[in-house]
C-alpha positions in Angstrom: -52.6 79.5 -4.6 -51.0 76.0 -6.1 -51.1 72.4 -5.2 -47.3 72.0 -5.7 -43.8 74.0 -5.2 -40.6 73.4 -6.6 -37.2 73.9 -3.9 -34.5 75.0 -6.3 -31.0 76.2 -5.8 -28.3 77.1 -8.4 -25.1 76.4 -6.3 -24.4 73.0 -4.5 -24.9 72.5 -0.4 -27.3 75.0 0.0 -29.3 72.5 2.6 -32.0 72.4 0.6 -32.8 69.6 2.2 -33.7 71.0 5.3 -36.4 73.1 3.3 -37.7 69.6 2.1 -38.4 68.0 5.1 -39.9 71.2 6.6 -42.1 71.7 3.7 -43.5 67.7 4.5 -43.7 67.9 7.7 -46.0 71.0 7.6 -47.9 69.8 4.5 -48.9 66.9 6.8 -50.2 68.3 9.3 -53.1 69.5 6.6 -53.8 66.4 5.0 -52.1 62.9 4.9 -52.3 62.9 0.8 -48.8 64.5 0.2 -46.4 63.5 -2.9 -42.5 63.6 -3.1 -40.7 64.5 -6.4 -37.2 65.0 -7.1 -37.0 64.7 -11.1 -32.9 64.7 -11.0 -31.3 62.2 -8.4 -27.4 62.4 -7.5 -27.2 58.3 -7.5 -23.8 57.6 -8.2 -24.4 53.5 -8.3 -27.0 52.1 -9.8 -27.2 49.7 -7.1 -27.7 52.0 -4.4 -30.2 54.5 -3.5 -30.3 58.1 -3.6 -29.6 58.5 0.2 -31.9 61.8 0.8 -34.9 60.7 -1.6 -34.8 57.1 0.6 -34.9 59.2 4.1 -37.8 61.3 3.1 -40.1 58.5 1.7 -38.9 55.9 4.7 -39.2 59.0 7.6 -42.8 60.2 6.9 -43.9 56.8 5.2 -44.8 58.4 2.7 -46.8 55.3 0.0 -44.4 56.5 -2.9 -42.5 53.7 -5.0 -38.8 54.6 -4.8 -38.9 54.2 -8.2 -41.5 56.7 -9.0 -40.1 59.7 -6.8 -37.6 60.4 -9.7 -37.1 60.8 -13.6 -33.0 60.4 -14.4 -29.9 60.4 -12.3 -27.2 63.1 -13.1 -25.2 61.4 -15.3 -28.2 59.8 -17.1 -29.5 63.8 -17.6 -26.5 64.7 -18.6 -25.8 62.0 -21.3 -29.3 63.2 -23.0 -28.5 66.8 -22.9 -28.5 66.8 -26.2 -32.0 65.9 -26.1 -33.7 67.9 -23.7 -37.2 67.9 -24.8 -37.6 64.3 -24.3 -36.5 64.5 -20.8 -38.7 67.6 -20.2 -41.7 65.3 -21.5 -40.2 62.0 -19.5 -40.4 64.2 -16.2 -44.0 65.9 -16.9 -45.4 62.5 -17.3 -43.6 60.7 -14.7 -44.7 64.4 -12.6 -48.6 64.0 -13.4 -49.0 60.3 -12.4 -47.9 61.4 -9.0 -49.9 64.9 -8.9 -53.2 63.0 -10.0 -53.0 60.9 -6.7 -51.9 64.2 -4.0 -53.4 67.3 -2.6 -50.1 68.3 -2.7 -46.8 67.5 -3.8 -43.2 69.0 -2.9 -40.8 69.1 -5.9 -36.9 69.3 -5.0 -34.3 70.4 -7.8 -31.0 69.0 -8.6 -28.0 69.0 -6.3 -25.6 71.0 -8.7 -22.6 68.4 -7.8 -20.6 68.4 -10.5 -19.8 70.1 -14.2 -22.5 71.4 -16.1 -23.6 73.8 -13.9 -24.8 76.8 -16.2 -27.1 73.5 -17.9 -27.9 72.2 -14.6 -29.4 76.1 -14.2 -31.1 75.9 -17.1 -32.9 72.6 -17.0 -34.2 73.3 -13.3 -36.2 76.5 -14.4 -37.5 74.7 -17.5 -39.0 71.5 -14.8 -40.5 74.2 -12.4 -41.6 76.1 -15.2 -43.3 73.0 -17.2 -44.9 71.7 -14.2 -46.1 74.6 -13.4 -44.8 74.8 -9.9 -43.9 78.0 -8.0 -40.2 77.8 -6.8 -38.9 78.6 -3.4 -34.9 79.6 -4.1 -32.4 78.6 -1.4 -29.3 79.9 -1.5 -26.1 79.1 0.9 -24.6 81.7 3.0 -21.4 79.5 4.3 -18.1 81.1 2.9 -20.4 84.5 2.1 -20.0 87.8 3.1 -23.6 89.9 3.4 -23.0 91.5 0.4 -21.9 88.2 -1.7 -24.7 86.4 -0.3 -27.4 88.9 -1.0 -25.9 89.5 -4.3 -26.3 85.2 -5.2 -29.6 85.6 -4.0 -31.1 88.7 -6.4 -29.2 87.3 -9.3 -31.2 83.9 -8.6 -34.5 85.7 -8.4 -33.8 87.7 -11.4 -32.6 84.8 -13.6 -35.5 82.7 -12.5 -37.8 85.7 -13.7 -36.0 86.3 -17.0 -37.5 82.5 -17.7 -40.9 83.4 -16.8 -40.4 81.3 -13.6 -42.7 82.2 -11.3 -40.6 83.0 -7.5 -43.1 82.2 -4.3 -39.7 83.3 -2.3 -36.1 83.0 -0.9 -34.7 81.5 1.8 -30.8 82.2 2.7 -29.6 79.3 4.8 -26.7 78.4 6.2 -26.3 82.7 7.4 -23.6 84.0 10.0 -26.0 84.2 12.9 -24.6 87.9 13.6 -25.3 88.6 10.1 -29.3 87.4 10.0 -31.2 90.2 10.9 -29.5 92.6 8.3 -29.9 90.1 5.2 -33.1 89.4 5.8 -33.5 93.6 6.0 -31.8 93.9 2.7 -33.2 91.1 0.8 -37.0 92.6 2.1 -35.9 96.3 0.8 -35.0 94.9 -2.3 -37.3 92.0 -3.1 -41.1 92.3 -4.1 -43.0 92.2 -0.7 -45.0 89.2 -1.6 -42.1 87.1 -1.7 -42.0 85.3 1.8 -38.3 85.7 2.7 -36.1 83.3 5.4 -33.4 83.9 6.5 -31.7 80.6 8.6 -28.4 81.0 10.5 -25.9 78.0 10.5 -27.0 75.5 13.0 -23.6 73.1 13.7 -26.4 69.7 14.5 -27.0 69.8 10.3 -23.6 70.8 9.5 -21.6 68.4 12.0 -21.1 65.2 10.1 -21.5 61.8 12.4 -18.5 59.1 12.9 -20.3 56.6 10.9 -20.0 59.7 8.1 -16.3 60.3 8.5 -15.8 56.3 8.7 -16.9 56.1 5.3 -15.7 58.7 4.1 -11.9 58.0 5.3 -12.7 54.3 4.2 -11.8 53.5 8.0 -11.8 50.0 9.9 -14.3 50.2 13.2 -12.0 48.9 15.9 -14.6 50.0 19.2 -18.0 51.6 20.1 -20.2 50.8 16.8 -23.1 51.5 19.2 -22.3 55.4 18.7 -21.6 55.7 15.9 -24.2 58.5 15.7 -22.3 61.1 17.6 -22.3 64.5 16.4 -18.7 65.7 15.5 -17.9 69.7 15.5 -14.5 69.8 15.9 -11.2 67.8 15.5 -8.0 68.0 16.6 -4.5 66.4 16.3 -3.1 64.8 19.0 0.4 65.5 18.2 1.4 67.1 21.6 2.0 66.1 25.2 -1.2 64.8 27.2 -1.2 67.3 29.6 -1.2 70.5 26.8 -3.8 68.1 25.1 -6.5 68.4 27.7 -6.5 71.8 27.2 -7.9 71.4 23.5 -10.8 69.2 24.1 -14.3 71.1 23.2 -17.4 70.1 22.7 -18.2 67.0 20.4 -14.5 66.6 19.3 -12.5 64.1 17.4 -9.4 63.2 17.9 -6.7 62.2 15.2 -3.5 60.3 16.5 -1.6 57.6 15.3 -2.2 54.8 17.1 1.2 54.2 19.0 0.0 57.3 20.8 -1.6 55.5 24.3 -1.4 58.5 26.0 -3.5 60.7 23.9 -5.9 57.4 23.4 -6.3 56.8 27.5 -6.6 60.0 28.3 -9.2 60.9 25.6 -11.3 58.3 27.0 -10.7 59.4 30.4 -11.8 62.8 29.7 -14.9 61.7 28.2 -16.0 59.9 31.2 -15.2 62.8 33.4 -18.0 65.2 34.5 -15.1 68.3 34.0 -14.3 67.8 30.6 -16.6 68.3 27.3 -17.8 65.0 25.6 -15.6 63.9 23.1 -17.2 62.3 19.7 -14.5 59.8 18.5 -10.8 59.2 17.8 -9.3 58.4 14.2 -5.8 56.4 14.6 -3.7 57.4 11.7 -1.2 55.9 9.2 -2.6 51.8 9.9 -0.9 51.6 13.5 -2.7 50.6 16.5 -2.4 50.7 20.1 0.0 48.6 21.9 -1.7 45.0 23.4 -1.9 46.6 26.8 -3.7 50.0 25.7 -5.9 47.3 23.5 -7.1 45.1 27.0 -7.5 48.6 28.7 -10.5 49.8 26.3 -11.6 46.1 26.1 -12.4 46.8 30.1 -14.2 50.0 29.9 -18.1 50.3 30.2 -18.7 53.1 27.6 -15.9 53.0 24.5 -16.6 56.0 22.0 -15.9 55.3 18.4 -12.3 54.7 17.7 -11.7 53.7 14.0 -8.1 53.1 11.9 -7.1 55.0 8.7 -4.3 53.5 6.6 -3.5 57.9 5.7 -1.1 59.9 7.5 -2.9 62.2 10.0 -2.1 65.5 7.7 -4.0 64.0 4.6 -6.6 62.4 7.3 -7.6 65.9 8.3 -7.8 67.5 5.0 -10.1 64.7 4.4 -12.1 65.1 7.0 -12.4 68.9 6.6 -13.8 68.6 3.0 -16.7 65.7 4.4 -20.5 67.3 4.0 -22.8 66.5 6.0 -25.9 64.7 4.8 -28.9 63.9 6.4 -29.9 60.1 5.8 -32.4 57.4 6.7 -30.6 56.3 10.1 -30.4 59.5 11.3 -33.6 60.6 12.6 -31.9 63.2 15.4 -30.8 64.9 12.3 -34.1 64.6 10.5 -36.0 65.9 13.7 -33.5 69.0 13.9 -33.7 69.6 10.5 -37.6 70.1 10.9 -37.4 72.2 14.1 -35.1 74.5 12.1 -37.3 75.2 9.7 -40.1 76.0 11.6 -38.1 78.5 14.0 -37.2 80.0 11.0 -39.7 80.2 8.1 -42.8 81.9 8.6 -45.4 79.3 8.7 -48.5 81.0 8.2 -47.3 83.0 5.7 -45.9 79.8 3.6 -49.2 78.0 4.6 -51.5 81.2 3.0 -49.8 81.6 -0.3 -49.6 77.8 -1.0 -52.7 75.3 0.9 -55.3 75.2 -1.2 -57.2 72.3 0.2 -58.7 71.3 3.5 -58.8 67.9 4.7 -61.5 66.7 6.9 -60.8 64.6 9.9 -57.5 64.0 11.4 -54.6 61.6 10.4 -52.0 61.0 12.7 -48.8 62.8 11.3 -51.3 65.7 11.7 -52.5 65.0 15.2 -48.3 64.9 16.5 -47.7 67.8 14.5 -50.4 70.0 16.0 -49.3 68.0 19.5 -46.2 69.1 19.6 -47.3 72.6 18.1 -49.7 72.9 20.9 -47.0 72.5 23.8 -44.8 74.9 22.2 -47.6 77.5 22.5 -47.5 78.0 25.7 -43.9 76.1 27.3 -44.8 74.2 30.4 -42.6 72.7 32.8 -42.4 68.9 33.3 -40.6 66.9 36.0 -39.6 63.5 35.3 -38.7 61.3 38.7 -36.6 58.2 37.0 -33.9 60.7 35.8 -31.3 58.1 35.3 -33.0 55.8 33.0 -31.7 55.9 29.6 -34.9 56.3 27.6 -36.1 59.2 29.6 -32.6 60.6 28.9 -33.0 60.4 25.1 -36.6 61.6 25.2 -35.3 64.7 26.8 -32.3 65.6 24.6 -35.3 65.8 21.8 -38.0 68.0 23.9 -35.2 70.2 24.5 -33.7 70.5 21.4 -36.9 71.2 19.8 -37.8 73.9 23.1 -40.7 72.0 24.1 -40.8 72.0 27.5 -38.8 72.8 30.8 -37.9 69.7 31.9 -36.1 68.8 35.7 -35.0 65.3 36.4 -34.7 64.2 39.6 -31.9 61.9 40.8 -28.3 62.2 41.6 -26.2 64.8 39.3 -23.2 63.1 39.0 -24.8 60.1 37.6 -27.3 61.7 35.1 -24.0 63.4 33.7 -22.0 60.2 33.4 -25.1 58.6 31.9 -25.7 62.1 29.1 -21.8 61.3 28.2 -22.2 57.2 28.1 -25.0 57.0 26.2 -23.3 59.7 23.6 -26.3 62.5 24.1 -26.3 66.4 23.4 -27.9 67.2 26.1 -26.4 70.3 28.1 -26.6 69.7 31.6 -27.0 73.6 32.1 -30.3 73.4 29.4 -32.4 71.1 32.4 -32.9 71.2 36.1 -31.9 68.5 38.3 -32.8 67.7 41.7 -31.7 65.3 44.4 -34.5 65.0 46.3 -32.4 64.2 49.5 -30.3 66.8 49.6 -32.9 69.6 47.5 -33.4 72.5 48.7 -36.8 71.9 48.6 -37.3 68.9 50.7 -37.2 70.4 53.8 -40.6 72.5 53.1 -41.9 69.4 50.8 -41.6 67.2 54.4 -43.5 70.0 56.5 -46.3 69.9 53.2 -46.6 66.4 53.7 -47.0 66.2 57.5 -49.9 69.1 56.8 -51.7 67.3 54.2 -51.4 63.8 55.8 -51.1 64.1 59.2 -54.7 63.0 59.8 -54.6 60.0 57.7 -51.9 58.6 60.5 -48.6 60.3 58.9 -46.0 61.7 61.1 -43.3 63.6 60.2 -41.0 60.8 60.5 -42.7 58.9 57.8 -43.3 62.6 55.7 -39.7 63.2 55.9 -39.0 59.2 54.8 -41.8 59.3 51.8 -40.4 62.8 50.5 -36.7 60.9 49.3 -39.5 58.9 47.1 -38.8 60.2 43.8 -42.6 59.8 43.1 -43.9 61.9 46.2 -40.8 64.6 45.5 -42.5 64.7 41.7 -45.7 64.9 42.8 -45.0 67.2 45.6 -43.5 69.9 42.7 -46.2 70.0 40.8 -48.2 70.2 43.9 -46.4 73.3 45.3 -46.4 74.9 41.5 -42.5 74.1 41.2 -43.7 72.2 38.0 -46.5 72.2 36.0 -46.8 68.2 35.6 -45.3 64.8 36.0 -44.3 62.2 33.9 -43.5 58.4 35.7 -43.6 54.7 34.9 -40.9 53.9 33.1 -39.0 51.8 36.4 -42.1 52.3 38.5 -45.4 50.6 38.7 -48.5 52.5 38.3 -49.7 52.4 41.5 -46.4 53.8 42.8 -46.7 56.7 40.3 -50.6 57.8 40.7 -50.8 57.5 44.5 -49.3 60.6 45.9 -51.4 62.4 43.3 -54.8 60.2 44.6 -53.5 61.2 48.1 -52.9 65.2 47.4 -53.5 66.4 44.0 -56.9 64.8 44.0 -59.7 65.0 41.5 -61.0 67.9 40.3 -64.7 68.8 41.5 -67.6 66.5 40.7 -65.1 63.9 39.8 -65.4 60.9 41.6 -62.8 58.0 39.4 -59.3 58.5 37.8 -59.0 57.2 34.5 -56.6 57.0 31.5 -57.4 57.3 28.1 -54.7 56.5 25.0 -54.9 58.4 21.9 -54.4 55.1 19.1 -53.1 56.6 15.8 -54.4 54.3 13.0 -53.2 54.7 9.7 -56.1 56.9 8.6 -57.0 58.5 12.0 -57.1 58.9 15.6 -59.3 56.9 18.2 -59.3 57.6 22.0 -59.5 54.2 23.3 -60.6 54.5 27.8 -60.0 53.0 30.5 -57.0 50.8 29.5 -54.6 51.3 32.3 -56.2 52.3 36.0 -59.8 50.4 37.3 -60.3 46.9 36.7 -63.9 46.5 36.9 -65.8 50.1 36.7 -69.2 50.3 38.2 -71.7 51.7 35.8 -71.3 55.5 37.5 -67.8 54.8 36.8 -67.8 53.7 33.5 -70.4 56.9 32.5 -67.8 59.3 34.4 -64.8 57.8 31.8 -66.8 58.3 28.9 -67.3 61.8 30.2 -63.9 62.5 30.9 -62.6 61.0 27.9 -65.1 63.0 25.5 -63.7 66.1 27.1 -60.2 65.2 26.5 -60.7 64.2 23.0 -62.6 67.8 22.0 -59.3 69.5 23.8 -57.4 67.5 21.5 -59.5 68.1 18.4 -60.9 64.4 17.8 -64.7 65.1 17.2 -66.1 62.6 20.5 -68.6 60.1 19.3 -68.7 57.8 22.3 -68.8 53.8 21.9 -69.8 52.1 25.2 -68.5 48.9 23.7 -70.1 45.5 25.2 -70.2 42.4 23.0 -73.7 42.6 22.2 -75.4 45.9 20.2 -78.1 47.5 21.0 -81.0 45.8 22.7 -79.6 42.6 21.1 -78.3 40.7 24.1 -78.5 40.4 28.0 -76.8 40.1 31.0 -75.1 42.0 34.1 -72.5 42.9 32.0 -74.5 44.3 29.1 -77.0 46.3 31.5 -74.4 47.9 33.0 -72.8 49.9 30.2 -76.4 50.4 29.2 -76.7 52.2 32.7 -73.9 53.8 31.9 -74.9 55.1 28.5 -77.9 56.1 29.8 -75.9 58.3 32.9 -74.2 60.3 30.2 -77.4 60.7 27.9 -79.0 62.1 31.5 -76.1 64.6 32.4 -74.5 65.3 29.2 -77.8 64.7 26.3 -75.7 67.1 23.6 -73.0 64.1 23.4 -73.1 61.8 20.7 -73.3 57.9 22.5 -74.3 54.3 21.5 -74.2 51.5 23.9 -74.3 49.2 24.2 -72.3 48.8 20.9 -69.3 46.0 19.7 -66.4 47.2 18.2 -67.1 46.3 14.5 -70.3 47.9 14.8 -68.6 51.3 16.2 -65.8 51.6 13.5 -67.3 49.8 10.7 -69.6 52.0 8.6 -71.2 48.9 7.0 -71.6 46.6 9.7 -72.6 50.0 11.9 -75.3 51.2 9.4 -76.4 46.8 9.6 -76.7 46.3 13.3 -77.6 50.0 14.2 -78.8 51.9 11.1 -79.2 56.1 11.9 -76.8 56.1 14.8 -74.7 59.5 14.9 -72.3 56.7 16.3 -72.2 53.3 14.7 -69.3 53.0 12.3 -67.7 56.0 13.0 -66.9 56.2 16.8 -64.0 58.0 17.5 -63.6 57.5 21.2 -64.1 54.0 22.5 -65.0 52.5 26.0 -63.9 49.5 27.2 -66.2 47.9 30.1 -63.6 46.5 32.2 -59.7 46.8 31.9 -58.7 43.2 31.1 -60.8 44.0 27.6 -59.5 47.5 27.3 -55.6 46.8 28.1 -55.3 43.5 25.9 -57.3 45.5 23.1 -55.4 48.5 22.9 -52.0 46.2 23.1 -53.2 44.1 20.2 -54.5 46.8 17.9 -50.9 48.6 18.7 -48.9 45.2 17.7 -51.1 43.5 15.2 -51.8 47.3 12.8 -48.3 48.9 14.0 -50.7 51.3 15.4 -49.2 54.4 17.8 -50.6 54.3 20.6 -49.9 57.6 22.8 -50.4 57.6 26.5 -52.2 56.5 28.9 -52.7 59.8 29.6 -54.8 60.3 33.4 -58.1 61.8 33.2 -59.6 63.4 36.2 -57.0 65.1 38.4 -56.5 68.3 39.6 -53.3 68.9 37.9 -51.5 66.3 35.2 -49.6 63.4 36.5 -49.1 60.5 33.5 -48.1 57.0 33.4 -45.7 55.0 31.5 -45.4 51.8 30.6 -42.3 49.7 31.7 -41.9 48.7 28.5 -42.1 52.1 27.0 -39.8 53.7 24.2 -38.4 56.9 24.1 -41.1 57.7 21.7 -43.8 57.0 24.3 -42.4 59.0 26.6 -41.8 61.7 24.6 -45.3 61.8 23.4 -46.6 61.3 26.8 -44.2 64.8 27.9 -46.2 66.9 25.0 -49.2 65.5 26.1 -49.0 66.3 29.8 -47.7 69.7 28.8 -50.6 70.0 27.2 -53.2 69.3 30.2 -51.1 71.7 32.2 -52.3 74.8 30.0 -55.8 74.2 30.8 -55.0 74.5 34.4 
């Protein structure tokens, strides 16, 4: 057991990286009180910062100084070798002022880019070893046979032990996938078996540098599509030969180098891009400082979606060398990578056994890095399918090339094909078409049994089949009408429609579930020290005082699902038996309607909002309430107080705010906002996913 580990390699590129941000993203989800170390940076320019110590403090907001998450640079090391027990005693101390303030903290080695590599050896085991930190060895399999890669790998363990180094395990990375299973058999047999061992084939995402990577590093001039300059690139051709022989090359995510005089290759590479029968292609590098003719220029100029073209001043030869020799980093604006990066890690590295040999702490209460960690963990537990009617919106689009690259859910969009593919290839996503499910509800081989379903369940509130078979091309009564039938497990709408339009098929045939009279919605607010459930913000204007008890109800229930302890606030703007009025008595009905059915439940109302989360001014205005100053799930009496609340606590904090998610129905149907991100809808995906594994 430890309170800190130390990532080390002895070779340069292993990805150690990945291990980094895995190791974060898990400590998190245990407490929010985790430190970042990395006592040698690569910073080349004083000016500029180390790109991968930058991405980790800026992606999990971590409240380290820049300046504090290191010791020296490379060169700065270097120049001081000569001197090495002042820099051991310059890291220690820098070390301890961060370890006195975490539960935990992650310490990452050097980078091994350069000469000195037998020092660069030697001063890594001497940090882990005077900070006392267990070391978790990564070693790179690209390049590597089995047997050279399992022979790196013991000769690290054993060096490490010759310096009293204490190993809590290896991880090979970067492995031939048809090659896993047997290293990771060879380095068990031969390894102590209380070493956790990890063994992570090549994944192309964290290999595959971007075009704004390959601009860089080719120095290049960015002549169209800046806006994509994210796209992934795995392969790259020269487009030295005839169009028609060209076609025949393009693959998956590929870039195309041409000198510029070349208008054939150009047009038809964007042609094929925008065609639903060729692969997507990444970008196009125009060689040797020539561009296109004015015509081929005005062309582009006229096109909707332009991938990245950029110039070179190199002939095409030295171009591609170039770009062959370009690594792949994973930086601060790019959080795809980031995400993938994470999701590899925990696919790949046994958890629970990493969690047992180092967590020696347990934090009470939730934050909210932990509360969408164990969200998303939750959903993958038990994979549900989700349909999503506005299929051809481009934020649900981007949601769902993340819940499927991180196997989340099943996901089926509804719309026309042809269009959802023209909109995956504009907007520059990896999202294989073949990975979802897509339905026209027009022409779905469903609809004609959806219709009949309808007419059945409608026909005696004045629906004929004329209007059933009408209301079924409805993208919200096809959605509804799958999860109905069992064809998905939930539904996720709102981002086009309004919320009326999304909820009232499911009012009309999903219904409430028994002994529930009033739909509500609940959002799950992540502060910057914990969670709050803040009901009803988004579905009944002005709750009776049966309705308002029934919301606290539900939305007690749903927090305890979602581990959030429910201490109910039945907020009014008076406390206690301090002020009068219809208002007032009527969440003091309703507090007393919960006390009656549910008297185990932990309630105060009326209550005011700084009295509920406010220990001080709780413990003043209601002293020895189980409640006051420490309410974790808030109830608004009407929706004009509960909508503009939750909006300004979201806008004025920087608050998350996740949902609304619908309480109260038979099976789960959720809301968007129109104004939602792709974060919102993502979230409100895991979320939904979620409520269909208690069905």
């Amino acid at each position: 057991m430890t309170k800190n580990i130390f990532i080390a390699s002895a070779e340069p590129y292993t990805g150690k990286s990945v291990i980094a941000f895995g190791m974060i993203n898990m400590l998190l989800a245990k407490t929010q009180n985790v430190g970042y170390f990395k006592p040698i940076i690569a910073q080349e320019d004083p000016n500029q910062k180390d790109e991968h110590v930058e991405a980790m403090l800026d992606y999990f907001s971590l409240p380290i100084n820049y300046e504090d998450a290191f010791a020296f640079t490379r060169q700065e090391m270097l120049n001081r070798s000569d001197n090495f027990g002042e820099i051991i005693n310059t890291i220690i101390s820098k070390y301890k002022k961060l370890e006195d303030n975490y539960d935990f903290t992650v310490i990452e080695g050097s980078d091994f880019l350069g000469e000195g590599i037998a020092f660069e050896f030697e001063s890594n085991a001497l940090m882990a070893k005077n900070l006392g930190a267990p070391v978790l060895i990564v070693v790179s399999g690209k390049g590597k046979t089995a047997s050279q890669l399992f022979k790196t790998a013991i000769n690290i363990y054993r060096n490490f032990l010759m310096r009293d180094v204490q190993v809590l395990g290896v991880v090979a990375n970067m492995v031939n996938p048809d090659e896993a299973d047997r290293i990771k058999q060879a380095l068990t047999n031969q390894l102590p078996p209380e070493l956790l061992i990890a063994v992570i084939p090549m994944e192309s995402g964290l290999q595959s540098p971007t075009m704004k990577e390959i601009t860089v590093a080719l120095d290049a001039n960015v002549l169209f599509g800046a806006d994509l300059m994210d796209n992934q690139v795995d392969n790259f051709v020269t487009g030295a030969m005839m169009l028609p022989n060209f076609l025949r090359h393009i693959k998956d995510n590929l870039l195309i180098v041409t000198p510029g005089d070349r208008g054939d290759i150009i047009i038809g590479s964007l042609q094929a891009n925008l065609s639903v029968n060729y692969p997507k292609v990444a970008g196009i590098v125009l060689t040797a400082g020539s561009l296109p003719d004015e015509p081929v220029i005005k062309l582009i100029e006229g096109l909707q979606t332009i991938i990245p073209i950029i110039s070179v001043q190199k002939g095409t030869f030295e171009t591609t060398t170039a770009i062959g020799a370009i690594h792949s980093k994973i930086t601060i604006d790019n959080k795809k990578k980031i995400e993938l990066a994470i999701d590899v890690f925990e696919r790949y590295v046994d958890l629970k056994s990493l969690d047992d040999k180092i967590i020696t702490f347990s934090y009470k209460g939730i934050t909210p890095h932990m509360f969408q960690y164990q969200l998303v963990k939750w959903a993958k537990s038990k994979k549900k399918h989700i349909v999503l009617p506005e299929g051809n919106d481009d934020r649900i689009l981007k949601a769902v090339e993340k819940l499927i690259a991180q196997d989340i859910v099943d996901i089926t969009l509804l719309g026309d094909p042809v269009e959802i593919g023209s909109s995956i290839k504009r907007l520059g996503l990896s999202l294989d078409l073949n990975a979802i499910h897509i339905h026209n509800p027009a022409v779905s081989e469903y609809y004609n049994d959806y219709v009949e379903t309808l007419y059945e369940l409608r026909k005696t509130k004045n629906v004929n089949m004329e209007m059933a078979t009408d209301l079924m091309t409805d993208v919200s009564y096809f959605g509804t009408m799958m999860v109905y039938k069992g064809h998905a497990d939930g539904m996720v709408s709102g981002a086009v429609h309004t919320t009326q339009h999304t909820i009232r098929p499911a009012l009309q045939f999903i219904k409430t579930k028994p002994g529930v009279s009033v739909v509500s919605s609940i959002f799950f607010m992540c502060l910057p020290e914990r969670v709050a459930i803040f009901g009803d913000c988004a579905v009944n204007p002005n709750p009776t005082a049966q309705q308002l008890a029934e919301i606290a109800i539900s939305s007690a229930e749903s927090s305890a699902k979602f581990g959030i302890e429910p201490r109910i606030a039945m907020l009014s703007y008076s406390s206690g038996t301090s002020g009068e009025g219809e208002d007032v008595e009527r969440v003091r009905q309703a507090t007393a309607i919960v006390k009656a059915r549910y008297p185990e439940l932990k309630i105060e109302g009326p209550i005011q909002y700084d009295a509920a989360v406010d220990p001080l001014v709780g413990q003043q205005k209601l002293p020895g309430s189980e409640v006051a100053g420490r309410a974790s799930v808030l109830i608004f009496p009407d929706l004009n107080t509960g909508n503009n609340t939750y909006k300004a606590v979201q806008r004025e904090t920087g608050a998350l705010a996740i949902g609304p998610m619908l309480q109260g129905l038979n099976k789960p149907i959720n809301d968007l906002s129109r104004g939602c991100t792709v974060d919102d809808i993502f979230n409100t995906v895991v979320i939904t996913a979620i409520q269909a594994q208690e069905i």
